[in-house]
Every structure is written in structure tokens, then in C-alpha cells.
N, CA, C and O of each residue as an XYZ file, in Angstrom:
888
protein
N     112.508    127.314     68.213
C     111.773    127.788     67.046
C     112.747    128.260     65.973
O     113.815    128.784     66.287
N     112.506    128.137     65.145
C     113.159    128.663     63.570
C     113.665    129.992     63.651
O     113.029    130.828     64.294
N     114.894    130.340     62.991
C     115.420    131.123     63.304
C     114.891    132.132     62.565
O     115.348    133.251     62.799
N     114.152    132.047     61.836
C     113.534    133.448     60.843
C     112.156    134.040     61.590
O     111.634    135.114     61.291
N     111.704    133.176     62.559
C     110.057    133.197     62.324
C     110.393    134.264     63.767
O     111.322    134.173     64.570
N     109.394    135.143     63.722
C     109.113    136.076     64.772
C     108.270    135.369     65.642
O     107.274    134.837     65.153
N     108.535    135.246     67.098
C     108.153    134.613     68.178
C     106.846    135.130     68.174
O     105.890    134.512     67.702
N     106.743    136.760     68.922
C     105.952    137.795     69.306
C     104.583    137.487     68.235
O     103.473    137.805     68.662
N     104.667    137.023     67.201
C     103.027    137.084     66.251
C     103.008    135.689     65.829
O     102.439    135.540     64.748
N     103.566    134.373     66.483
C     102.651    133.417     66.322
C     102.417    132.713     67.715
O     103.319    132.846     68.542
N     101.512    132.114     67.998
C     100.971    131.156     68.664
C     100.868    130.136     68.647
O      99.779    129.764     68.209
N     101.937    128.928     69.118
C     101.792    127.694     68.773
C     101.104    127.005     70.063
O     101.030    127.652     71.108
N     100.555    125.569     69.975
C      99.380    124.949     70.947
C      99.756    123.916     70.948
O      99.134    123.120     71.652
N     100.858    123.452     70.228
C     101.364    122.201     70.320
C     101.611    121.877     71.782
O     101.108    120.829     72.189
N     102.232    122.535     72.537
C     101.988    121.938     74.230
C     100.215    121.888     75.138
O     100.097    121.822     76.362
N      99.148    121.935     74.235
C      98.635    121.137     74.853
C      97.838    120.413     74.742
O      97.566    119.918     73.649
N      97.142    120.092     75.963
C      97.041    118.300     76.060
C      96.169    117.680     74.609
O      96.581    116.929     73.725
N      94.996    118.249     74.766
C      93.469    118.144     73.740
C      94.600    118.235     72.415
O      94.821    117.158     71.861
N      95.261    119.349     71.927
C      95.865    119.484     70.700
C      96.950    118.395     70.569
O      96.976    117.710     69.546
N      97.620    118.252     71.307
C      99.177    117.174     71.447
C      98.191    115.655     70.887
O      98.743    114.999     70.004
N      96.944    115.194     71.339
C      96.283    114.222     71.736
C      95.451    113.839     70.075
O      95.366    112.707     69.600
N      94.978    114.972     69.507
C      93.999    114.299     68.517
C      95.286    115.052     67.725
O      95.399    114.202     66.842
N      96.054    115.772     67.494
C      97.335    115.592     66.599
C      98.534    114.575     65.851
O      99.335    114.481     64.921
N      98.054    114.022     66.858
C      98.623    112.056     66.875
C      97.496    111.320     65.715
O      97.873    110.861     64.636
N      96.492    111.319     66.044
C      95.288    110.953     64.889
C      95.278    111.167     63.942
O      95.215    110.357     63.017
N      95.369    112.956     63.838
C      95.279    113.561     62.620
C      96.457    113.462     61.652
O      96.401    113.907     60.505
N      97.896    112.645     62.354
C      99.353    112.611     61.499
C      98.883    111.352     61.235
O      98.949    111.153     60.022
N      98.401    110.337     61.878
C      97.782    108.812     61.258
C      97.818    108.496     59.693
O      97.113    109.179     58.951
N      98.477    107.661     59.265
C      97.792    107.769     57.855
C      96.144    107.094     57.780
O      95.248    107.431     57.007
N      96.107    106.028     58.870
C      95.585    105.007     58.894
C      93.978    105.267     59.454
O      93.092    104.413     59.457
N      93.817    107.132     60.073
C      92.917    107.262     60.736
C      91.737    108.095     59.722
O      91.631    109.262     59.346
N      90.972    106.902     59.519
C      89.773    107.117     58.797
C      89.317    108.646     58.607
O      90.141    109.408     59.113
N      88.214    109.306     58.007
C      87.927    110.434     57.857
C      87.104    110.643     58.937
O      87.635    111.345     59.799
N      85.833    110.222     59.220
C      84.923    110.187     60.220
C      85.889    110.771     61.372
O      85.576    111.872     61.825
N      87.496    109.877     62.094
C      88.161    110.305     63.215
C      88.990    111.235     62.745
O      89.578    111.864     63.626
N      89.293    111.607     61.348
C      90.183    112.908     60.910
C      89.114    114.212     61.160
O      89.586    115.330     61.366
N      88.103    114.059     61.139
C      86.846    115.242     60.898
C      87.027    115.708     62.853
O      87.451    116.712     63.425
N      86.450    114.373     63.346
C      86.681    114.828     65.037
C      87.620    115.332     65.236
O      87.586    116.548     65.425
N      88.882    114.623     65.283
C      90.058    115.486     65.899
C      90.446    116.849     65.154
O      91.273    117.603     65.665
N      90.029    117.049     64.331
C      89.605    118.224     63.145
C      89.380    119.258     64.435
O      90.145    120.095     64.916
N      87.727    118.778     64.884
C      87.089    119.529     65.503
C      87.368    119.904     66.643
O      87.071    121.006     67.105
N      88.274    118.575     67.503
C      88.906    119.044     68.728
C      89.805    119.798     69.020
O      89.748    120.458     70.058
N      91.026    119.887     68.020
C      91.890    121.144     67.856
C      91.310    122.495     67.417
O      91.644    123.678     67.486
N      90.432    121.876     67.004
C      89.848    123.567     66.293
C      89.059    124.315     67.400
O      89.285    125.512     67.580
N      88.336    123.795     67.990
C      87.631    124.321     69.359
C      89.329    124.959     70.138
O      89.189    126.076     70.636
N      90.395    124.530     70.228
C      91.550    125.184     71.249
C      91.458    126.435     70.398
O      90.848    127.446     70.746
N      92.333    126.237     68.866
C      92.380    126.903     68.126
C      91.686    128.177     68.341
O      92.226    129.272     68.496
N      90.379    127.907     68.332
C      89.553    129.202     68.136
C      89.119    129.949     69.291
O      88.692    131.104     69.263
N      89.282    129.069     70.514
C      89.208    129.991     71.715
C      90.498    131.014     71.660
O      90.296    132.132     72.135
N      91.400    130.823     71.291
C      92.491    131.907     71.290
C      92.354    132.340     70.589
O      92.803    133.467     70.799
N      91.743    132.259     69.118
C      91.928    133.479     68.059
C      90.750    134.468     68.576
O      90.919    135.613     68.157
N      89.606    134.304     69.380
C      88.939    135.008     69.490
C      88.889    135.622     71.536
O      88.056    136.280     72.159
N      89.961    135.100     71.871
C      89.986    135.959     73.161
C      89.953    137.502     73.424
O      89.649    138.133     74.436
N      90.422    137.957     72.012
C      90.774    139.507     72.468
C      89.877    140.072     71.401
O      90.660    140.454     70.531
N      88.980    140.258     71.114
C      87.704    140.620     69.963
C      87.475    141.868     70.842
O      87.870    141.837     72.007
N      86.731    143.195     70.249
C      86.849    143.752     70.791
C      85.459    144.209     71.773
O      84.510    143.823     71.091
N      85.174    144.530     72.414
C      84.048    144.316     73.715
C      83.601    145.493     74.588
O      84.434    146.396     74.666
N      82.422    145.673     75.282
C      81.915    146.844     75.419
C      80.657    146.220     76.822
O      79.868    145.275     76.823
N      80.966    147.209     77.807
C      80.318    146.776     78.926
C      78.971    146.983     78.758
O      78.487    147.698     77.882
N      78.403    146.410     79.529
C      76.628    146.351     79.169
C      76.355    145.941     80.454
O      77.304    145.488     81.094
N      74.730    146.026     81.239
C      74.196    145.704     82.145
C      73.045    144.423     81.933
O      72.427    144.295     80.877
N      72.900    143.688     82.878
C      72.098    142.466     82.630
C      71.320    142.325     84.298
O      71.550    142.728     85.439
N      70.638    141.776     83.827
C      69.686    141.930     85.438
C      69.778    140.065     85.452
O      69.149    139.371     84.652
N      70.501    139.629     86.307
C      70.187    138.317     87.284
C      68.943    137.727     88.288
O      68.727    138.387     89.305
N      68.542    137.138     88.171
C      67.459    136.812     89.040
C      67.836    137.177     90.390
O      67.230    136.676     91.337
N      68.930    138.135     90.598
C      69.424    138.337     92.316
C      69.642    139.751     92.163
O      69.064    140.390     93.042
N      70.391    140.569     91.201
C      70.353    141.721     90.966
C      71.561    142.363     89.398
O      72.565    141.888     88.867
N      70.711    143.653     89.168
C      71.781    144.295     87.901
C      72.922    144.367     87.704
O      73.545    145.376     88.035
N      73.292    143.708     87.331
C      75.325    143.492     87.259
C      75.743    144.083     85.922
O      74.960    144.315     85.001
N      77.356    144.355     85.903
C      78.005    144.572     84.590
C      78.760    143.507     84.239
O      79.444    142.685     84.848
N      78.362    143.799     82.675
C      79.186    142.503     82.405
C      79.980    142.861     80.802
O      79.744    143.873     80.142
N      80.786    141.946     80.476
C      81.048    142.384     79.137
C      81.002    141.474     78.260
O      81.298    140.283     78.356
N      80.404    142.401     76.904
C      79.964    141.981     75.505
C      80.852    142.338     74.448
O      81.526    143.365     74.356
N      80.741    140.915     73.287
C      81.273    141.262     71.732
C      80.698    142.661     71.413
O      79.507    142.783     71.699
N      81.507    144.089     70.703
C      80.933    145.153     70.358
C      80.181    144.730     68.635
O      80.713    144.250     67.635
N      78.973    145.103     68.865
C      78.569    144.948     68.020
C      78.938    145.786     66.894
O      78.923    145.240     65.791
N      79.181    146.696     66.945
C      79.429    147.802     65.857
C      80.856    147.297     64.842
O      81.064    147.940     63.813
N      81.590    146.378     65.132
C      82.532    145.480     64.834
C      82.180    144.497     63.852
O      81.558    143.534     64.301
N      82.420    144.501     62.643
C      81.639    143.154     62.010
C      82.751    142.231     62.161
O      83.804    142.423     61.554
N      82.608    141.418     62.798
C      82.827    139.948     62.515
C      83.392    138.879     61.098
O      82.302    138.439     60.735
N      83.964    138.536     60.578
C      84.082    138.001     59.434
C      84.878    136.584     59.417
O      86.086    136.819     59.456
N      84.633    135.345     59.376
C      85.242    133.865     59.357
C      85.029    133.914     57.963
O      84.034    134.084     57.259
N      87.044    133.592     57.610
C      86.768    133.348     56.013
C      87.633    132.045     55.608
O      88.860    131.954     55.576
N      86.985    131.384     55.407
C      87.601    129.947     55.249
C      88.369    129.582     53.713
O      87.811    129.423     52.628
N      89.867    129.510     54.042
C      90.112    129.164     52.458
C      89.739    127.791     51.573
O      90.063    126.655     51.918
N      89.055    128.100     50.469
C      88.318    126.582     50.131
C      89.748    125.394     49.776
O      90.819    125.979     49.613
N      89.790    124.138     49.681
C      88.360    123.586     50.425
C      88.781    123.446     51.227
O      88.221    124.321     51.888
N      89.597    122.876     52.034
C      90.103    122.518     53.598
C      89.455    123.284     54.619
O      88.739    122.830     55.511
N      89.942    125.188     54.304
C      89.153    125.873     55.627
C      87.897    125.643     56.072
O      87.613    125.899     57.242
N      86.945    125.110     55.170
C      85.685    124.395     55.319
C      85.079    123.531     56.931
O      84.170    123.612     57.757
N      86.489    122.603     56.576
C      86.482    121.847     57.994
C      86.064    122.714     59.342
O      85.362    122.301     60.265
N      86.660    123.995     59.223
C      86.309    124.647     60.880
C      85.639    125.908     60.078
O      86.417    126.860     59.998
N      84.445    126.104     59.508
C      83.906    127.176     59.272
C      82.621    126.837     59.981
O      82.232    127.756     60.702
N      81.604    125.407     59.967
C      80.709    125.953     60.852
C      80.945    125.801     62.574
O      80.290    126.218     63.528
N      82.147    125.036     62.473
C      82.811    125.425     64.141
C      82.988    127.112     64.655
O      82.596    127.580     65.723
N      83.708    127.845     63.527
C      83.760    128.893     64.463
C      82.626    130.072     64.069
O      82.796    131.291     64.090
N      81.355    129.287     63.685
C      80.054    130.079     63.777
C      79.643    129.702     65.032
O      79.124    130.515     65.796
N      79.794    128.726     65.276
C      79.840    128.282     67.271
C      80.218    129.426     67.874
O      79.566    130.216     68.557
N      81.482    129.423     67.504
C      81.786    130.499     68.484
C      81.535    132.338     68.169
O      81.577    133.229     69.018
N      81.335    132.449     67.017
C      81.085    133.989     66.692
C      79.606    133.578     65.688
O      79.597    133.417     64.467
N      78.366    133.473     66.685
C      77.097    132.914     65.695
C      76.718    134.099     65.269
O      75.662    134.018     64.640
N      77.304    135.581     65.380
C      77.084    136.903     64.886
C      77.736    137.254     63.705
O      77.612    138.371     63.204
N      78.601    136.137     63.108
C      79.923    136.600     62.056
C      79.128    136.392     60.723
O      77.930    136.110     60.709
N      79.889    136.553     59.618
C      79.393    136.754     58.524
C      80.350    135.370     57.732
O      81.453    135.324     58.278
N      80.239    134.490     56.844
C      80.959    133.941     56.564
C      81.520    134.173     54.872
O      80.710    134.259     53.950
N      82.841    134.243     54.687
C      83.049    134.809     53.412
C      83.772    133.782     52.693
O      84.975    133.889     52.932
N      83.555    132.996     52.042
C      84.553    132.195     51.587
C      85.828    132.644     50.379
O      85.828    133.769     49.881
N      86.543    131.925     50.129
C      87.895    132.687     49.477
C      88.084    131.062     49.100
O      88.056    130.108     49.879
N      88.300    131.064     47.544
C      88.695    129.994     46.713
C      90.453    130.365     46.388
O      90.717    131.326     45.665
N      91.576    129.511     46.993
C      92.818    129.302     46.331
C      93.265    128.227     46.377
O      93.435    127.412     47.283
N      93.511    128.253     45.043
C      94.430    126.706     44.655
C      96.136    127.274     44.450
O      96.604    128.378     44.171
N      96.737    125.975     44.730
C      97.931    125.983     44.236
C      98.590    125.654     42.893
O      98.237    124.510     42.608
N      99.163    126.010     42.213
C      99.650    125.607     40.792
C     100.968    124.833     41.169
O     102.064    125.328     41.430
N     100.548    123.278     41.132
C     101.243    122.330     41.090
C     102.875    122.397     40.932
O     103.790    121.979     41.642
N     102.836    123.086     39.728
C     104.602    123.283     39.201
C     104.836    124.263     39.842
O     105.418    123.899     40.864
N     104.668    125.694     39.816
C     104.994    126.850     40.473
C     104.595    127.128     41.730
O     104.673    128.273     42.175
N     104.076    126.003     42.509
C     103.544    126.485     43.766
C     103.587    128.193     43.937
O     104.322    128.774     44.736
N     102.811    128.729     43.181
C     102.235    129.915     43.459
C     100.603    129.786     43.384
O      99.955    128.970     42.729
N     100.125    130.829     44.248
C      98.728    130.614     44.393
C      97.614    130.906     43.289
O      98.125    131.462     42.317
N      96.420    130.723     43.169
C      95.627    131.069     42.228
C      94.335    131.440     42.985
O      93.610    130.660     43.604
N      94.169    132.825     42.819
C      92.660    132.934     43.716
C      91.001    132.322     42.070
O      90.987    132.531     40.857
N      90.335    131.849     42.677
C      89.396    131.400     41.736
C      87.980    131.629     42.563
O      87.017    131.060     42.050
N      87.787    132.184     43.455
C      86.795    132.035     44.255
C      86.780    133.519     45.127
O      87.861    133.771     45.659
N      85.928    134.310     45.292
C      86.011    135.699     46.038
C      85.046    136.014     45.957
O      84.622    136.565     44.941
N      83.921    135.645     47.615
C      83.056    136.557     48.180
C      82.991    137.320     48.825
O      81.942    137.464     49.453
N      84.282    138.379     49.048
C      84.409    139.288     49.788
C      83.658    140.254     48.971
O      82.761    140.536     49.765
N      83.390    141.053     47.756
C      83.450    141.856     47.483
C      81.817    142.052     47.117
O      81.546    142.994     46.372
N      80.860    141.315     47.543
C      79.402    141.232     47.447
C      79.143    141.452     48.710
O      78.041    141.049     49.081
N      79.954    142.079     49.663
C      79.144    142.307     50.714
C      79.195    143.722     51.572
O      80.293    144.275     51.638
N      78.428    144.139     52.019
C      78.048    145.613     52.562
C      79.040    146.266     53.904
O      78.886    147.193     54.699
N      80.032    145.312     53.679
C      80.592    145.737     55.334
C      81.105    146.911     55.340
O      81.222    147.553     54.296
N      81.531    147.418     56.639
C      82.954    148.446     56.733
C      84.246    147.858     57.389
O      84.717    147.917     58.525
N      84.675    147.199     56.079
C      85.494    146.155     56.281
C      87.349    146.958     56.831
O      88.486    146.495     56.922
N      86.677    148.394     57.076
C      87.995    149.283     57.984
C      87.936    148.691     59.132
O      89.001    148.217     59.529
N      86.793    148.539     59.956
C      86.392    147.976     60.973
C      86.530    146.387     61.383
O      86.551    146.099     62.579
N      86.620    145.390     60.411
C      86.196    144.144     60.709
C      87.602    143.186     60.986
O      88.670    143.199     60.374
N      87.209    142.431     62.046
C      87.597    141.599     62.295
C      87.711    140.364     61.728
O      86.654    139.793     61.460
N      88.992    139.680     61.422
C      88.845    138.630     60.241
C      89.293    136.986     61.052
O      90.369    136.941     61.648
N      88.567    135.958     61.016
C      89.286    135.150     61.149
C      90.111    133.968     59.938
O      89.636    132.859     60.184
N      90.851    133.891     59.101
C      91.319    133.714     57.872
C      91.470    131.694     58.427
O      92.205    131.322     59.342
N      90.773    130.949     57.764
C      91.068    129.797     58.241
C      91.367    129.084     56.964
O      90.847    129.190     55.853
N      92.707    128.043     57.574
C      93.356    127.337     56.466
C      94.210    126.288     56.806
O      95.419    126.493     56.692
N      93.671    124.798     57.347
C      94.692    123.967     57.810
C      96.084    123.976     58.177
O      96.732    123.835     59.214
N      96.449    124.321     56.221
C      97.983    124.007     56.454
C      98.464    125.436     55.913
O      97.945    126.115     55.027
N      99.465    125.674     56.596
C     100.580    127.311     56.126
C     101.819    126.431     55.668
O     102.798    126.265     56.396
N     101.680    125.814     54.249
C     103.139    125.726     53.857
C     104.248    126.491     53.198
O     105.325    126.772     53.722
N     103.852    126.796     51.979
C     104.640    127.920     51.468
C     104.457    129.050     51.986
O     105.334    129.907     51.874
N     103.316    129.297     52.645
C     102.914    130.635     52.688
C     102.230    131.536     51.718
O     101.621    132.534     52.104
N     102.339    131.141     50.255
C     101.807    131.771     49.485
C     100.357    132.311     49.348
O      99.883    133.447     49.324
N      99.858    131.111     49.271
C      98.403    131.452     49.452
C      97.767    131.906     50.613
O      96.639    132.397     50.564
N      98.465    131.770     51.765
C      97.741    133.195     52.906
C      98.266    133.968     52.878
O      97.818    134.726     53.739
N      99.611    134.691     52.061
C      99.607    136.271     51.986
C      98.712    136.738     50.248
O      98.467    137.886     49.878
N      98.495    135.849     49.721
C      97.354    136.346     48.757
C      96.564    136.309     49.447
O      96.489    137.434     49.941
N      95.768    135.619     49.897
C      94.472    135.588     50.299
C      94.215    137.276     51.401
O      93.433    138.224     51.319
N      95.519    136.848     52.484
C      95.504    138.775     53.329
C      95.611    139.767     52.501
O      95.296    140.929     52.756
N      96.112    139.312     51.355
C      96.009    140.835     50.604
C      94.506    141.093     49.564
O      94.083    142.173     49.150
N      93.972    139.820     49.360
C      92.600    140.382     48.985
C      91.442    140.926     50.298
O      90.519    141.701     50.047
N      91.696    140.378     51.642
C      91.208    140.962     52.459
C      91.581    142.447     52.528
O      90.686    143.285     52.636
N      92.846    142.794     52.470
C      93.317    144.032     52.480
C      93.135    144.982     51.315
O      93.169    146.213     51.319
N      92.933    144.129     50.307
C      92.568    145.125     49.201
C      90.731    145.535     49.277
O      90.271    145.991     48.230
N      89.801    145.376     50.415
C      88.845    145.414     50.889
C      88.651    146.602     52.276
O      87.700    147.139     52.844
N      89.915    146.614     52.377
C      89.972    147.456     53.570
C      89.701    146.932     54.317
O      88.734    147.282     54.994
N      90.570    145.557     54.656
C      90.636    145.026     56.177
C      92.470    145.903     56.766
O      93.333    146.488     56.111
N      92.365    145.608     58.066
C      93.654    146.034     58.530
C      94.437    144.746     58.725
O      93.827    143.795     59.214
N      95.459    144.632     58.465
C      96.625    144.029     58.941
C      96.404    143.089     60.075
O      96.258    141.868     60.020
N      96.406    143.962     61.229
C      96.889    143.910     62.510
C      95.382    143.248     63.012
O      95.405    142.607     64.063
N      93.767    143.422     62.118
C      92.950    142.772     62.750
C      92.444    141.076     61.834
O      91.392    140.441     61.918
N      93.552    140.832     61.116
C      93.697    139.564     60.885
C      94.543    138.281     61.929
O      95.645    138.258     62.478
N      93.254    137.183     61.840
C      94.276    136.520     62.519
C      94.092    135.168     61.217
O      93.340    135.020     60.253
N      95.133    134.422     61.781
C      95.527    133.035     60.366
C      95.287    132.036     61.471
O      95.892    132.005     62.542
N      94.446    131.321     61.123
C      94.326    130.325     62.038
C      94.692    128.505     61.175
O      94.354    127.888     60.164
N      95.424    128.348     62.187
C      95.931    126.728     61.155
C      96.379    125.771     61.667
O      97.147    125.948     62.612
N      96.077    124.466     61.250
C      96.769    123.451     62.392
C      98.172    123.254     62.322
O      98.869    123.435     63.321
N      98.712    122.855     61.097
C     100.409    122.649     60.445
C     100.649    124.069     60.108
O      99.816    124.926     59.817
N     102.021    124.173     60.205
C     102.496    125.214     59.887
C     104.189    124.724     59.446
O     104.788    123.931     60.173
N     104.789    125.255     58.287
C     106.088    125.293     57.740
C     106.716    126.106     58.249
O     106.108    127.153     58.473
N     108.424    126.031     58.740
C     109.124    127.665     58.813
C     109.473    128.174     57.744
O     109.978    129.296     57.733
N     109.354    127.738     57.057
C     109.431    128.898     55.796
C     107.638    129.468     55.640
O     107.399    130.668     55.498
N     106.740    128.632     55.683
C     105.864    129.498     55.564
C     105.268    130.620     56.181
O     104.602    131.528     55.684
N     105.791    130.301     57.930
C     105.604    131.401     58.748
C     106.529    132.360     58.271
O     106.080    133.483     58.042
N     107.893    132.113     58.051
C     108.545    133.073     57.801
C     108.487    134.261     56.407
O     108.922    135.412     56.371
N     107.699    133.371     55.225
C     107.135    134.000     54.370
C     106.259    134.915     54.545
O     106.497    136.038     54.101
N     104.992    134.637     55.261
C     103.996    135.365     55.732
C     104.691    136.431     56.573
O     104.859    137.520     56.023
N     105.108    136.280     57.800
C     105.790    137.464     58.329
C     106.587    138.627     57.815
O     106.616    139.800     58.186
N     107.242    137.973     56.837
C     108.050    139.207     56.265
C     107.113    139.642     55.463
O     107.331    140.833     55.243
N     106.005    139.206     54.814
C     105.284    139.852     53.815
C     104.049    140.795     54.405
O     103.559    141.798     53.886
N     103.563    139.876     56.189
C     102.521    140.759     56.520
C     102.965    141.010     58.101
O     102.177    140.563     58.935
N     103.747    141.454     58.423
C     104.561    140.541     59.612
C     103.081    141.261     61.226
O     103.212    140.991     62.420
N     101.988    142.064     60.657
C     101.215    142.346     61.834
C      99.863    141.183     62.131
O      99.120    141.269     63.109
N      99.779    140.325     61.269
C      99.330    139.279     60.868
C      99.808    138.227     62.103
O     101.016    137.998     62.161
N      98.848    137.518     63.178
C      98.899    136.620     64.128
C      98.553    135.495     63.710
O      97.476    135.340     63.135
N      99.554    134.340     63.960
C      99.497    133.157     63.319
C      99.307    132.803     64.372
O      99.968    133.167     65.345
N      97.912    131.645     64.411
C      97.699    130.683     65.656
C      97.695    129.276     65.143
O      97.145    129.117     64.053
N      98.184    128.282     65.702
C      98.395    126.874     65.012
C      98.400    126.288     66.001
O      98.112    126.801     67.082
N      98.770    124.935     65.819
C      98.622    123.467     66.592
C     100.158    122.849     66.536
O     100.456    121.890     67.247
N     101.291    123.584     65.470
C     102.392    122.914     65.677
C     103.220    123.343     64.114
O     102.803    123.367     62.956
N     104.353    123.602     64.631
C     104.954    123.986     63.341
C     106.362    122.907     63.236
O     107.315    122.834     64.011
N     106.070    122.080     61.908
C     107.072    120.775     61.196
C     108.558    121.479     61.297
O     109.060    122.516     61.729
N     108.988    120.141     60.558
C     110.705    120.550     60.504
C     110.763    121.285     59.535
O     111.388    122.323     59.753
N     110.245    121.138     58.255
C     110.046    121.648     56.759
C     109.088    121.546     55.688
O     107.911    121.182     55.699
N     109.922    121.986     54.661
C     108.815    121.881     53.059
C     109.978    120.822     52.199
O     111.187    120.947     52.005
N     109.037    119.803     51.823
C     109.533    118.799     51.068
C     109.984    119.602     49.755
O     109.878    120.819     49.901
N     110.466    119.187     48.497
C     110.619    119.361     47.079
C     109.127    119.760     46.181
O     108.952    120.535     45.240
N     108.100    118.790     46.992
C     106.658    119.432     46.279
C     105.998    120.590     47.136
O     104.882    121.007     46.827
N     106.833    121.207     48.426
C     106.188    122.102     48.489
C     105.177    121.700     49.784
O     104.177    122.345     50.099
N     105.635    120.573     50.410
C     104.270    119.957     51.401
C     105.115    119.634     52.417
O     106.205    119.086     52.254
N     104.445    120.095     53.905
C     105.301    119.816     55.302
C     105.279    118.525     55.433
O     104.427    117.723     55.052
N     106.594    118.303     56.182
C     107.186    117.332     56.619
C     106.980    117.366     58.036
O     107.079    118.529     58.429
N     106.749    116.607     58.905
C     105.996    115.215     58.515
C     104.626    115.293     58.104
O     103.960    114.447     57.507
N     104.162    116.934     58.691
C     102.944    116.815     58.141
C     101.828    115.963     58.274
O     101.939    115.275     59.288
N     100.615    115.707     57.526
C      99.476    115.339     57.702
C      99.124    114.616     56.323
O      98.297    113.704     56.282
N      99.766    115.054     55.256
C      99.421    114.748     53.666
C      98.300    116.036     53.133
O      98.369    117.208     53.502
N      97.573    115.623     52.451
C      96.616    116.522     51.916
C      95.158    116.516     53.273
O      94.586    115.546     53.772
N      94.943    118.078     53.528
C      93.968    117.965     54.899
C      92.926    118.014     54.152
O      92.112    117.180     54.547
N      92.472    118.730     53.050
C      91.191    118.774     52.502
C      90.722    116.959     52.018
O      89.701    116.398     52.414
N      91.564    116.462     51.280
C      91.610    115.001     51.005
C      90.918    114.284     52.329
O      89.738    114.079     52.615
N      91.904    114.051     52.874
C      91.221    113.908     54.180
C      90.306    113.669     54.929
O      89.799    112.588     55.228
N      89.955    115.215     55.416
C      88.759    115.560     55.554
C      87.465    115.266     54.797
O      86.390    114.753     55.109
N      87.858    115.663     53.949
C      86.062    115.061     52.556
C      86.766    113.151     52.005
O      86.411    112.238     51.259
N      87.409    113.324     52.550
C      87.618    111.671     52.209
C      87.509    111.274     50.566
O      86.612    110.680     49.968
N      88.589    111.755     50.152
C      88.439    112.313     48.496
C      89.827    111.514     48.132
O      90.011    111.387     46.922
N      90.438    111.175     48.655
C      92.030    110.729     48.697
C      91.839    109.506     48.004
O      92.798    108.768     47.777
């Protein structure tokens, strides 16, 4: 791994099988949208079982047709929040209502500025909504982490909401070492979970070897 990037707060999945398997597809140039959308979905199902293993949970009793057992539950008192950066994060936003059908979904509009690859927020529904966002759990979804720029804007409008740090996770398939390493030094309690992190960032700013444009892609807009 890259010599900047902190081991301890990311999660890579590139060793396995399901991710290694439709990752091959998804680097395809050649693989239609219809099979970019699936294997979309098949990494994203790994993806999101790990971002949401450790949510936080609260024992409860349930009666079995044999007898009253304990068992454990999502705490409800926890809000929930999947916030997909437009448009790409799109792809796995009603996937991980699958898995958290209790969450709230917030979307977050950032573009990149072509010449300055710096980010531009244009889109923010965080701030229309009633949470106690001291409390909430975020899942921040966004294909690709290249520069990094636009997911430490985007954590810091969560944070300027009163989310915590430490209960963000970044969920993404590509990942840059400079972009992990950007993000870390900027949010370094911030858990990066991915599918595989490239050799680099080209001259425009886009991983190598990469995937090309995932939103393109995906909506078959290319």
C-alpha cells in the first residue's frame, strides 16, 4: 500500500472473490451499461455489508415459535443517514436502502471544476431535515475517491451539520493514493471502504487504470 495512506482507516476488498470478479467488467471499456449497473450492484452489496457491520445495536427479546430469546437490533434512537454524492453515488443509493430500509436518504450535489479540479457543492439536502445529526450515522457514497477533494467537502458539509468524524464512513469502488491520502490528512477519523485502490491520478485528475467516468457509465450518458 502507498506510503502516505494510513492502513488502520481504510478497507480495501479487492481480495475478494464477488469484488475481484465483476471488477474485471466494471474496468471493461466494452461492458455495456445494463452489465456496468450489475456488477455496480454486486460490489456494492460486499461494499455495504462492511460499512454497516458495526452500526450501533441494542438487545431486545423476540418470541420464536419454540421460545423467548435475545437477540440484537439496529438502535433506533440512532438516525441512520445514506448520502449519495450526485450523480454517480446514485448507483448504490437504493441498494443500501436494502440494507438500512430505516435510513433517511440525503443527497449532496458536487461537481468538479474541470481546470482546477476543486470541488463545487451545487446541491444540499442536508439542511431541510429534522435530525440530531450529533447522533447520526452517515454512509457518504461516491464511486470514485480521486483527488479527494470532493469527499473532504462533502464531510465537511456533513460536519458543518453536526455529524461526527469518526461516525462517517466513505464508501467507494476506485480509490487514488493521493486521494486517500488527501482525505486522511484532512479527516484522518473518516473510514474508507473500497473495492481497490489504482496506481495513480493522471494529469486530468482521473485514476489510472481506473474505470473512466462511473456516472457516464452507469446512466449510459458517455
Amino acid at each position: 500500500m502507498h506510503a502516505n495512506i494510513v492502513q488502520s482507516s481504510v478497507l480495501n476488498l479487492n481480495h475478494h472473490a464477488v469484488v475481484s470478479h465483476a471488477l474485471a467488467s466494471i474496468r471493461n471499456e466494452n461492458t455495456p451499461p445494463a452489465l456496468f449497473r450489475l456488477a455496480m450492484r454486486q460490489v456494492g452489496h460486499v461494499l455495504l455489508s462492511h460499512a454497516t457491520e458495526d452500526l450501533p445495536r441494542v438487545e431486545a427479546r423476540v418470541k420464536t415459535p419454540l421460545e423467548e430469546t435475545s437477540v440484537l437490533v439496529r438502535n433506533a434512537d440512532i438516525p441512520l443517514l445514506i448520502v449519495p454524492i450526485l450523480r454517480a453515488g446514485l448507483a448504490w443509493a437504493d441498494l443500501a436502502l436494502e440494507w438500512l430500509p430505516e435510513a433517511s436518504v440525503c443527497h449532496l450535489g458536487m461537481a468538479r471544476n474541470e481546470e482546477t479540479l476543486e470541488p463545487i457543492t451545487y446541491y444540499n439536502k442536508l439542511s431541510t431535515n429534522p435530525f440530531d445529526y450529533s447522533k447520526a450515522h452517515v454512509l457518504l457514497l461516491d464511486p470514485m475517491l480521486a483527488t479527494g477533494g470532493s469527499a473532504v467537502a462533502a464531510i465537511e458539509v456533513l460536519k458543518s451539520q453536526g455529524v461526527k468524524e469518526e461516525n462517517i464512513q466513505f464508501v467507494c469502488l476506485l480509490a487514488s493514493p493521493e486521494g486517500v491520502a488527501h482525505l486522511q490528512g484532512h479527516l484522518p477519523l473518516v473510514k474508507i471502504i473500497t473495492a481497490g485502490i489504482d496506481s495513480h491520478l493522471n494529469e486530468k485528475g482521473y485514476i489510472v487504470p481506473g474505470l473512466g467516468d462511473a456516472g457516464d457509465r452507469t446512466f449510459g450518458t458517455l
